[in-house]
C-alpha positions in Angstrom: 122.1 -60.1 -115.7 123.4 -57.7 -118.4 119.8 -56.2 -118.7 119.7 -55.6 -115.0 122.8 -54.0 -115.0 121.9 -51.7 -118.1 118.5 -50.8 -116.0 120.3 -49.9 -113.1 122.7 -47.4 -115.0 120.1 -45.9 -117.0 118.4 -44.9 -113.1 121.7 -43.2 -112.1 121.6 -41.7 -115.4 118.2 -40.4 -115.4 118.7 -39.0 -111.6 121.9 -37.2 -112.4 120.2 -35.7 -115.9 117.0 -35.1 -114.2 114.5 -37.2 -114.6 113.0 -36.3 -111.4 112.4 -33.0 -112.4 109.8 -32.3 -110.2 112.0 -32.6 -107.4 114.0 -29.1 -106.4 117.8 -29.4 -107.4 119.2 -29.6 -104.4 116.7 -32.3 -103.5 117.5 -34.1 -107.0 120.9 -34.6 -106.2 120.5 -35.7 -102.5 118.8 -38.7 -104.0 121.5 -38.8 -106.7 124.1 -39.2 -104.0 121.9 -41.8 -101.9 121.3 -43.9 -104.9 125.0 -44.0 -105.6 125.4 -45.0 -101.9 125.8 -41.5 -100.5 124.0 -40.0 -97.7 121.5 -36.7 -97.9 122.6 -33.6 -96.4 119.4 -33.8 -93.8 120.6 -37.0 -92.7 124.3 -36.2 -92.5 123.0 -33.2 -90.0 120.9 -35.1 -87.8 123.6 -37.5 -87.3 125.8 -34.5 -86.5 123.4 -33.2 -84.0 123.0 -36.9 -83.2 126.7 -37.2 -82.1 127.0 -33.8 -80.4 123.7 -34.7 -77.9 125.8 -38.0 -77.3 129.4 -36.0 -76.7 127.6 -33.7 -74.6 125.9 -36.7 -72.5 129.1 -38.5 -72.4 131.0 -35.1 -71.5 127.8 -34.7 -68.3 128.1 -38.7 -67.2 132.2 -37.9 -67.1 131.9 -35.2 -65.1 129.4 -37.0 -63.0 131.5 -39.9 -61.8 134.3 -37.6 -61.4 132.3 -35.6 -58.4 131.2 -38.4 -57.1 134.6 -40.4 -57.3 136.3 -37.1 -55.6 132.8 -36.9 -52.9 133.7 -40.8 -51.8 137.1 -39.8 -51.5 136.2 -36.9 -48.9 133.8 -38.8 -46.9 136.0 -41.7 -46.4 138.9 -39.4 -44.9 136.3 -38.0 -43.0 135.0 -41.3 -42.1 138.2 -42.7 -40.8 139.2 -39.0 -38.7 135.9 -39.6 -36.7 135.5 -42.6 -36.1 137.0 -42.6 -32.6 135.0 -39.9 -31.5 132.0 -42.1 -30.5 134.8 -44.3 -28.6 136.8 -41.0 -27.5 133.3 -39.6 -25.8 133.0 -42.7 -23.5 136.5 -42.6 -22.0 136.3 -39.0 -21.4 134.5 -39.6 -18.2 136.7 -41.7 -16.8 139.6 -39.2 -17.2 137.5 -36.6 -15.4 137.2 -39.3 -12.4 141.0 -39.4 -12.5 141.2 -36.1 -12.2 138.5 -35.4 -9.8 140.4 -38.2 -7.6 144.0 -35.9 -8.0 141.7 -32.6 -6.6 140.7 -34.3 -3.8 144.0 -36.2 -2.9 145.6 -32.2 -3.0 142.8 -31.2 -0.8 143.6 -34.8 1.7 147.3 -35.0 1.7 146.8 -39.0 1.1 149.2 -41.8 0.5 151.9 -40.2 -2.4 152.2 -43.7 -4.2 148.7 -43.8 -5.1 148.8 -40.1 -5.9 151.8 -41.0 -8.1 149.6 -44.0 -10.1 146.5 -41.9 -10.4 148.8 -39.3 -12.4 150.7 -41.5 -14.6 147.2 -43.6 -15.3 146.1 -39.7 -16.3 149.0 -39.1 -18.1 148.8 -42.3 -20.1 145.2 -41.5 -21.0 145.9 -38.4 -21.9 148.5 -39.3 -24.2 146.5 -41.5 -26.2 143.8 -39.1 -26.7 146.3 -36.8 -28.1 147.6 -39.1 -30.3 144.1 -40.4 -31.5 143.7 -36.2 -32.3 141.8 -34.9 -29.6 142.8 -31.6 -27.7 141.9 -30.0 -24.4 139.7 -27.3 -24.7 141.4 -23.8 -23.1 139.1 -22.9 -20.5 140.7 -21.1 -16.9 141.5 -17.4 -17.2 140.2 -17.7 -20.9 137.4 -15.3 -22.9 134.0 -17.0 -22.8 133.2 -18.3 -26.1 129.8 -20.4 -26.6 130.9 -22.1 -29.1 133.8 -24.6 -27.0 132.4 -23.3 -23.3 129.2 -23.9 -21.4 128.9 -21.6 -18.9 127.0 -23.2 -15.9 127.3 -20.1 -13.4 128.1 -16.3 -13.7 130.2 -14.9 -11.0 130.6 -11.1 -10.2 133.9 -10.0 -9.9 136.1 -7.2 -9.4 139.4 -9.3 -9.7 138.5 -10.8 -13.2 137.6 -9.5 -16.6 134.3 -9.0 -17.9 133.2 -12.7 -19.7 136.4 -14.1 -18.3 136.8 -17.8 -17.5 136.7 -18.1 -13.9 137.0 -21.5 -13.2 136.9 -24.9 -15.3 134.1 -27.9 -13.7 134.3 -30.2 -16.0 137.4 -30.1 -18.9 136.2 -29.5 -22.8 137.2 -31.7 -25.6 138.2 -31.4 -29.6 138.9 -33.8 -31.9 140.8 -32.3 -34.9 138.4 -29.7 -35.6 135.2 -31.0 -34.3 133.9 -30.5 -31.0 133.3 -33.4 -28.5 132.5 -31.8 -25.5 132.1 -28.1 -24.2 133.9 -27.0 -21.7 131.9 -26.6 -18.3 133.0 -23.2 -16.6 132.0 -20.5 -14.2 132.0 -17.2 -15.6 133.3 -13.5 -14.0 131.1 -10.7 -14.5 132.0 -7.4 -13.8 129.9 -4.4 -13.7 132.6 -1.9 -13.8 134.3 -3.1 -17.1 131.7 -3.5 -19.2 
């Protein structure tokens, strides 16, 4: 064992005196160092670029998660704001019938009780629609605008602003900032204010 040991310090001795000599110095004592359980400067750097690439990567997949953390987030609020609208869209008729029924009691002069019930039914609907979010569209004596009004007629007028919101057929719905329904509306033209 004593003779191993020896051999084994006379190799650290020859590296560090030279005995590679046809190795450049810099080279000579890289091998010094890894024989005395060092590492070489070429290693050391790849494992420096090594664990930069893998920061870098970790830094990336971070980020990553964190957009799509914060994108899951966003479509589940939107998610649970529309979700009524589907639901919304098929009472919306049936308010319409309710108030199609009112117009025509006006124009009838019928029985004031059921008159009375068709309102409050209205007014009930109404109500919960507003609290669900969801806003009448302003239509009557309003400027046309395509984007919340569908005009089904153009009327001239003399009485009425040019593009001006002559009557409302069939009310226009909104639900928070998203459009349910346009408005259905007859539309004033007039020549002599353009």
């Amino acid at each position: 064992m004593a003779i191993k040991n020896e051999q084994d310090v006379q190799t650290a001795d020859e590296l560090q005196n030279g005995a590679h000599e046809s190795l450049p110095p810099a080279d000579a004592q890289e091998l010094a160092q890894e024989s005395q359980g060092g590492v070489s400067r070429q290693e050391y750097e790849r494992v420096n670029q090594e664990r930069d690439a893998l920061l870098d990567r970790l830094a990336r997949l971070q980020a990553e998660f964190e957009n799509a953390r914060k994108r899951d987030a966003r479509e589940q609020i939107e998610f649970r704001e529309y979700a009524t609208a589907d639901a919304v869209k098929n009472f919306l008729p049936m308010l319409d019938n309710f108030n199609l029924a009112l117009r025509s009691q006006q124009a009838e002069s019928t029985d004031t009780a059921l008159r009375s019930g068709i309102e409050l039914i209205r007014k009930q609907m109404e109500d919960t629609l507003a609290r669900l979010g969801v806003q009448a569209v302003p239509a009557q004596g309003q400027p046309f605008d395509p984007r919340v009004h569908e005009a089904i007629e153009m009327v001239e007028s003399s009485d009425h602003a040019d593009n001006e919101i002559i009557e409302e057929l069939q009310r226009g719905y909104k639900l928070k900032d998203r459009l349910l329904r346009p408005a259905m509306v007859r539309v004033a033209t007039n020549p002599s204010k353009k």
